[in-house]
N, C-alpha and C positions, 0 to 999 in steps of 0.2 A: 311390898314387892321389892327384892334386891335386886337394883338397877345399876348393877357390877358389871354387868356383859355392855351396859354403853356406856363406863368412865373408860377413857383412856390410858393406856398402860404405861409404866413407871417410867417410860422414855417418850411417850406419844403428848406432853404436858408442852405444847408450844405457845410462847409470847409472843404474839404476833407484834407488839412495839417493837420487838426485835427484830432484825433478817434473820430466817433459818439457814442454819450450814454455811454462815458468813466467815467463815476460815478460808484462808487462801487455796484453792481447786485442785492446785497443781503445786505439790512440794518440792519438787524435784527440777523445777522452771520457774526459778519467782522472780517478778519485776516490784517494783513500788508502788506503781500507778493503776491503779486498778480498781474498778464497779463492780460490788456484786446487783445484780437484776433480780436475784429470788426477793418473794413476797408474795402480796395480793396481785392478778393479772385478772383482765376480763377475759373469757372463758366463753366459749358455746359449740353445738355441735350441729353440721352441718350434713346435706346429702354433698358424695364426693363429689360431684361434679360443681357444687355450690358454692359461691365465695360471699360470705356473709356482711352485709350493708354495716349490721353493729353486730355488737357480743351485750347481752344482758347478763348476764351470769357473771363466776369469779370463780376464781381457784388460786389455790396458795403453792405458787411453785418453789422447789421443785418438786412436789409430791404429786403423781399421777393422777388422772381423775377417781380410777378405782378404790383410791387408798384414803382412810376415812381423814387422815390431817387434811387432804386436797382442800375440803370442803366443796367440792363440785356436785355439785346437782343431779347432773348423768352424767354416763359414758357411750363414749361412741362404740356403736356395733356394726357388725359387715356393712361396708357398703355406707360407709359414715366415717367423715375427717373431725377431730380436735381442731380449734381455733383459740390462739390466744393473742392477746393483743396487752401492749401496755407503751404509755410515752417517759420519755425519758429525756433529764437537762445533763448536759457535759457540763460539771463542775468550771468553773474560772480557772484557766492554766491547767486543765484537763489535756487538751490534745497537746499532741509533739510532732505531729505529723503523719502518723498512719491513725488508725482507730480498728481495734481488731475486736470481732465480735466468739467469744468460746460457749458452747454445748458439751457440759460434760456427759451428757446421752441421751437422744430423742429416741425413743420405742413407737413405730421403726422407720417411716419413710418420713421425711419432713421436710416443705419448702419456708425459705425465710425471705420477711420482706423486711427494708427499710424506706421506710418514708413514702412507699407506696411501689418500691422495684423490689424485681425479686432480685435480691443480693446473695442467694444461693441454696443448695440441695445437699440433703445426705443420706445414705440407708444403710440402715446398719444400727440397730436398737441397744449398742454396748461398748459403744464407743465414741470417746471426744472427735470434734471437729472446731474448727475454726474458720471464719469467711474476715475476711479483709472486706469492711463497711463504708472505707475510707471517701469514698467517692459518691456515697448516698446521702450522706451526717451533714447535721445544719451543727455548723461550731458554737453557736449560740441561737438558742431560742429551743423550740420541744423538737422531740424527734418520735417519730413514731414507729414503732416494733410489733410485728406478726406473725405467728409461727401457724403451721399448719402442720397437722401429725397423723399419720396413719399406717395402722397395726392390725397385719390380719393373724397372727399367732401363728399356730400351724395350720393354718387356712393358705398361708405364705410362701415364699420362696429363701426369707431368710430363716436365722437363727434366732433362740425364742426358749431353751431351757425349761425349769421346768412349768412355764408357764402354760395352762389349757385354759380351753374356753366352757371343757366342761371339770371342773375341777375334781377332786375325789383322791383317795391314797395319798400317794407320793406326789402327786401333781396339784397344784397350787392356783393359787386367783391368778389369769391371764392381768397384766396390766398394758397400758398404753400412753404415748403423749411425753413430756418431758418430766423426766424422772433422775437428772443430776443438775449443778450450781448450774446455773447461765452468768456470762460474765463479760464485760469490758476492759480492753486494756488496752492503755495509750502508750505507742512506742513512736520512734522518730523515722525517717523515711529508709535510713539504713536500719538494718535490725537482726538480732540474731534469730533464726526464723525452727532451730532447735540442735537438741544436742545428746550426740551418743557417745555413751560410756562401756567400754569392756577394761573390765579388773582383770590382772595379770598376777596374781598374791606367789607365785611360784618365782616367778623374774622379777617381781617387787617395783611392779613398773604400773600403770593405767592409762588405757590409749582414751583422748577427746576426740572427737569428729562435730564440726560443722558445715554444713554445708556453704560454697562459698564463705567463709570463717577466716580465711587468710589474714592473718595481721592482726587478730583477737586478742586481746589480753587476757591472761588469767592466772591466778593466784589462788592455792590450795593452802587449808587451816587441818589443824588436827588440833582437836580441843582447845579451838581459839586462836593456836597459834602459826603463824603463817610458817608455812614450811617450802612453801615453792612460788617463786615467781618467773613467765615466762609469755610466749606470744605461738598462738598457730602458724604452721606453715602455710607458705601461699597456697596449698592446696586445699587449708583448713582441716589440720589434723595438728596433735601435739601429744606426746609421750613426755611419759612425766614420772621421773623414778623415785620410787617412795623404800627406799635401805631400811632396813629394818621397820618395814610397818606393822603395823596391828592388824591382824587378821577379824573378822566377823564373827562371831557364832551367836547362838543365842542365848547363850550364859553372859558374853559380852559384845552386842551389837554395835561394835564403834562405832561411827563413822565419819567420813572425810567433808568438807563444806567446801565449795567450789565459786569463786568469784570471776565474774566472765564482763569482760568492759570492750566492745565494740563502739567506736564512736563516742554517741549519748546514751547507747542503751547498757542497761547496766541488769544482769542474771546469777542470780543467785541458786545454788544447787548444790548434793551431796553424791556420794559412791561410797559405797564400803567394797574392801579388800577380802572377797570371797569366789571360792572355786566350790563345783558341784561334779563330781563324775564319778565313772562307772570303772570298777574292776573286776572283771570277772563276774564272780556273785555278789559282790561288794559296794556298798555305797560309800562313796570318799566324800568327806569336807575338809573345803582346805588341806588333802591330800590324805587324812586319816579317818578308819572309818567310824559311822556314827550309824544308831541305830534309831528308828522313826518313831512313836507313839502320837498319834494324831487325833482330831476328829473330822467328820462330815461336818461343812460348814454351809447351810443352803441361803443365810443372808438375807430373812424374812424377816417384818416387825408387822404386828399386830395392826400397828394406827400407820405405817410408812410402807408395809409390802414391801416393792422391791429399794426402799428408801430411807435410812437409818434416819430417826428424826433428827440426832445430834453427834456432834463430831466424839460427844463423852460418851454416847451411847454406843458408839464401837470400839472405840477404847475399853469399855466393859467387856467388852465380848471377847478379846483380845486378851487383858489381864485375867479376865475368869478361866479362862483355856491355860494361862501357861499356871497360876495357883494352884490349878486341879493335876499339874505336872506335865500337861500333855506341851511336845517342841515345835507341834505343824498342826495346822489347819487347811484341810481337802475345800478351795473355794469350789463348790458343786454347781457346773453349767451355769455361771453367774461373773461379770467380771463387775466388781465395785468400782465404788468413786478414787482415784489415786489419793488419797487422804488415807481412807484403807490401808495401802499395802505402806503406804508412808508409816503409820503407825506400828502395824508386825516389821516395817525396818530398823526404826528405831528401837522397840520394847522387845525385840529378838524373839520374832515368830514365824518360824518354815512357812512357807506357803506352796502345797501342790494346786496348780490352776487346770480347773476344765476348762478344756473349750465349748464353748454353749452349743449343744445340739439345736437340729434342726431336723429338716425332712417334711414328707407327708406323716396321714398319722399311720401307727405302728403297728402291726403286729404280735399281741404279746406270745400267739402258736412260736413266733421265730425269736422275736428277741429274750424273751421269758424262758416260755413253757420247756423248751426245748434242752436250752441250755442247764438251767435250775434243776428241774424234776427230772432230765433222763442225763444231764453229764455232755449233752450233744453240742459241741463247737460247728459251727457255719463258717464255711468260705465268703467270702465278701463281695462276690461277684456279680452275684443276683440281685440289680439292685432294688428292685421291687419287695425283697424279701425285710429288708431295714426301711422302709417309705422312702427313698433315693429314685425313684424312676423317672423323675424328671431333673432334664437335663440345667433345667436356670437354679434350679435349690443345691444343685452339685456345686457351680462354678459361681454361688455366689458365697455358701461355705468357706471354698480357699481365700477368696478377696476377702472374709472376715477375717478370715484366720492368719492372714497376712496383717492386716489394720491392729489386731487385739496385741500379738508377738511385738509389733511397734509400739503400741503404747506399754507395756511394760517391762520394752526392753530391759532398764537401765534400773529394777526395783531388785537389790538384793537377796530380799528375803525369799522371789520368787526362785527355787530353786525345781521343780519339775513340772512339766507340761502332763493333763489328759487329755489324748486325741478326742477318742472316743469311749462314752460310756454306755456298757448293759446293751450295744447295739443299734441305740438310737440313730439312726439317721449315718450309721454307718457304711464307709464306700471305700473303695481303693487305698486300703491300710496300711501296704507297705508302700507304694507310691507318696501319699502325705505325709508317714513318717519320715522319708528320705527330704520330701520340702520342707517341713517344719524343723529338722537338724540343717537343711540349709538358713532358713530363717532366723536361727536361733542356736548356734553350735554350742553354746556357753552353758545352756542344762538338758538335762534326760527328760524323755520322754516314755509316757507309759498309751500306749499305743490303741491299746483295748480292755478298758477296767471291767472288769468283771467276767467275761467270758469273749466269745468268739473273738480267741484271739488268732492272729496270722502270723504269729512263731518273730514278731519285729517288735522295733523299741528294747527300752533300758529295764523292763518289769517283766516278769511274769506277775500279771497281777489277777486276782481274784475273788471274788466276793462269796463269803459263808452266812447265809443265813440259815435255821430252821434246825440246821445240826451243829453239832459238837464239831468246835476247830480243827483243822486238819489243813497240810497244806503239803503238796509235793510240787518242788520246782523245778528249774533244769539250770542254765549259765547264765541265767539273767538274775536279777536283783530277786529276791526275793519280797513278794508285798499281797499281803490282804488288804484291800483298799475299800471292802468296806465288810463289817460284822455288827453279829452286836441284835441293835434296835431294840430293846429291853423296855416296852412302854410303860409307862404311870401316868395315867391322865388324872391331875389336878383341876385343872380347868380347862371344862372341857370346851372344845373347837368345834367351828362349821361342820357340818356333812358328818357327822359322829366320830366314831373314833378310830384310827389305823396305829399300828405299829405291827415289827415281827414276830416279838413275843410278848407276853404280859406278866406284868409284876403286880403283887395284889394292895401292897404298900409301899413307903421306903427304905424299912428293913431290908423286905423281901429283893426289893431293886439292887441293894447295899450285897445281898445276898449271891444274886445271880452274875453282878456284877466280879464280885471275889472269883468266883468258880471261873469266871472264863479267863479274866484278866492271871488267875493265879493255876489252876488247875489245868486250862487246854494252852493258854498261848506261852505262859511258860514253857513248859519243855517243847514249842516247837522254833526256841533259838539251836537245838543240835538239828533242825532240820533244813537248817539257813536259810530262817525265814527273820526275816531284816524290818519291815514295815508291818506296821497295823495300825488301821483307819477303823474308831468306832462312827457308829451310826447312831448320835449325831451331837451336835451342840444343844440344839434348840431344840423344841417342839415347834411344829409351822401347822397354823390352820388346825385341819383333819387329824397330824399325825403328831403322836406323844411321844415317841422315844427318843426325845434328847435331857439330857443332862440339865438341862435348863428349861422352864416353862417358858410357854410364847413370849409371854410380855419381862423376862427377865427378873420376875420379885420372888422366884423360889429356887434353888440349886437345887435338885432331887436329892444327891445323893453325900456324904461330908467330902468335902474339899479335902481337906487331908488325908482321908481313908485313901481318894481316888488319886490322890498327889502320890501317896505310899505304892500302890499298886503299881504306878506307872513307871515309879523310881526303880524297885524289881525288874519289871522288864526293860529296861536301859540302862541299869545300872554297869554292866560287864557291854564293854567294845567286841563289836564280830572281830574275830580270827581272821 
């Protein structure tokens, strides 16, 4: 019997004498001093109201309990919290003075203990946190660490993408629990507590901000070499003019290295010198315009789920997207580990980010049926009609959508926001686009991908599946944000097989792929149509139409064919 379906796939091979994902968390923020926590953790699952005496179990953080690296035994269901527990020695001349504990993302609600107090709370399943542990931590001797996690999916009131509890299609294994690095890090009682960057590449200037930051030092490198030294103002802000810089793109992603000396505490970090905006019909980089060829990127691994097993393993995904020629990758209702977008900054790869929907569950009569099969756009008023009818899943939306816009404020490569997708859990659409340009005035936003749109944001954007390409837009950018889906199932996935159309081999894939990439979306650049997003990178689980099999060990279709195809449609600049 071939016992292929339980080896782990070409990135899911973990050495557990090793720590997984032991690269530094946070690129863009780096200190010296610093623990990683992933590994082995005792593990067990409780009724909620339960606080359990011991954990028998184990799990290998950061990977979820659902996700077969965990190694976890069960997972928690309704009405059931995750518990993890593990102790920990502060190295010799470890502390400096504070002791800061980081979460790069608990899915979704989770309380944390040290040494037996609760040292703090967060909700919000996609994004870092941080508690200052300072005042719990034994400086020497063990110290002991507990987390508590709970995730009701869209049972919930938060954000949850496309994770369900009953999986199928396009909807994926629901996961839970901690599913990015956990980390330590010894700073001194002053400390720089974070730091925002806006590039200016037009005025050839770049503003810092720290909070209370007055009297900061810091010092800018461009390949090495120091080009600026100076100090924040006592308000903690400092402008910094950079005369002939080097602009961004992704033919050549420079970027700048940023040295930041407060006190003791010493921050290391970068910015690249790039602008993103709208004219007219027109997309501008760094003021001239360029045209999109992207794919759907949904960020699933076979053995890791919502969890890349290795920092090499999305660097794959990353270089395999720009080889096959493609400039941008659509992160789809998924926001990754900052290592992630670190990597598309460096190795020059666009990034369009969703925001991860949310809601009760959907509708497909309104969010589907309506749109797809009769051409019919919905107003967004009716909130019951997107699963929005309660009022705590609405307002806890914006407070995500506020937390997410912060944490990647400062990542170049992100150059446009999705509100909302396909309807999901969408509400009050030109309302949020107006907060999210206040959030964020630095990129575009595409407001409503794929249909019921409200005439706002920097796209007409719209998804073609079933038929032949076609696109009429109006004075917004022009974007198909999502086509395509061409399946081949190689190996096949859970719950049988989905895609939108089917290919019979990879000839044929090679085949269908020409026609659309050469035959429909070619000539619709005289209809100023600017962006195109296939469907998709990967294959996930159920569904086969990506370009790449689950577990990464077959390309469908030749790299260079698809490299050729995409150079044609980018090769000539919009007018």
């Amino acid at each position: 019997m071939d016992h292929a379906a339980d080896r782990p796939a070409r990135w899911g091979r973990i050495d557990e004498d090793q720590l997984p994902l032991n690269q530094y968390p946070r690129p863009q923020f780096m200190r010296p001093d610093w623990m990683n926590l992933n590994g082995r953790w005792e593990y067990g699952v409780t009724p909620q109201d339960q606080i359990p005496e011991e954990l028998e179990g184990s799990i290998l953080v950061p990977f979820s309990p659902e996700a077969p690296l965990s190694g976890a035994d069960r997972v928690p269901r309704a009405g059931e919290k995750a518990w993890y527990a593990r102790s920990f020695r502060l190295p010799e001349g470890f502390f400096k003075g504070r002791l800061l504990l980081h979460f790069g993302a608990v899915d979704q609600i989770c309380q944390v203990y040290v040494n037996g107090y609760l040292a703090g709370e967060h909700t919000g399943g996609y994004t870092p946190f941080t508690l200052d542990i300072t005042q719990y931590i034994r400086k020497t001797g063990e110290n002991r660490l507990q987390v508590s996690a709970e995730d009701r999916t869209e049972l919930g009131t938060g954000i949850y993408g496309k994770q369900s509890t009953s999986p199928g299609g396009i909807w994926y294994t629901a996961q839970s629990g901690i599913w990015q690095t956990v980390w330590l890090e010894s700073v001194p009682k002053e400390y720089i507590p974070e730091l925002r960057i806006t590039a200016d590449p037009e005025e050839e200037r770049v503003f810092l901000e720290i909070p209370d930051g007055g009297g900061t030092e810091c010092a800018v490198f461009a390949a090495g070499k120091r080009i600026f030294t100076g100090s924040f103002s006592p308000e903690g802000k400092a402008e910094i003019p950079l005369p002939g810089c080097t602009l961004w793109t992704p033919e050549n992603p420079f970027l700048y290295d940023i040295l930041l000396k407060q006190g003791d505490d010493l921050v290391k970090s970068y910015f690249a010198m790039r602008s993103i905006r709208r004219e007219g019909n027109r997309l501008l980089l760094n003021g001239k315009p360029i045209r999109i060829s992207g794919l759907l990127d949904q960020g699933y691994w076979p053995d890791g789920l919502y969890t890349a097993p290795s920092d090499e393993a999305m660097i794959f995904d990353i270089e395999t997207a720009k080889e096959m020629g493609f400039n941008l990758l659509r992160k789809h209702v998924k926001i990754e580990p900052l290592r992630w977008y670190y990597h598309c900054d460096r190795l020059g790869m666009l990034v369009w980010q969703d925001i991860p929907n949310g809601g009760d569950s959907y509708s497909p009569f309104w969010t589907r049926d309506l749109p797809l099969g009769l051409g019919i756009q919905l107003k967004d008023r009716k909130y019951g009609r997107f699963g929005r009818k309660y009022a705590p899943g609405r307002i806890r939306f914006e407070q995500e959508l506020e937390e997410i816009v912060q944490t990647l404020q400062a990542c170049p490569s992100v150059i446009a926001w999705t509100l909302f997708n396909e309807g999901w859990g969408q509400f009050d659409t030109r309302r949020l686009t107006e907060r999210l340009r206040e959030l964020d005035p630095t990129r575009l936003i595409d407001s409503a991908s794929g249909w019921h749109d409200q005439g706002c944001g920097d796209f007409c954007s719209r998804h073609v599946y079933f038929r032949k390409l076609k696109f009429r837009g109006d004075d917004r950018i022009g974007a198909i944000t999502e086509c395509g889906g061409y399946g081949l199932e190689l190996n096949k996935g859970k719950g049988g097989s989905f895609s939108y159309r089917k290919a019979k081999d990879q000839a044929d894939l090679e085949k269908q792929l020409t026609r659309l990439y050469r035959d429909e979306l070619l000539p619709l650049k005289q209809e100023g149509l600017i962006c195109c997003i296939y469907t998709q990178l990967t294959d996930v689980e159920q569904e086969c139409n990506g370009l790449l099999t689950a577990d990464r060990e077959t390309i469908k279709i030749d790299a260079e064919r698809m490299r050729r195809l995409n150079l044609a449609w980018l090769e000539d600049e919009p007018q």
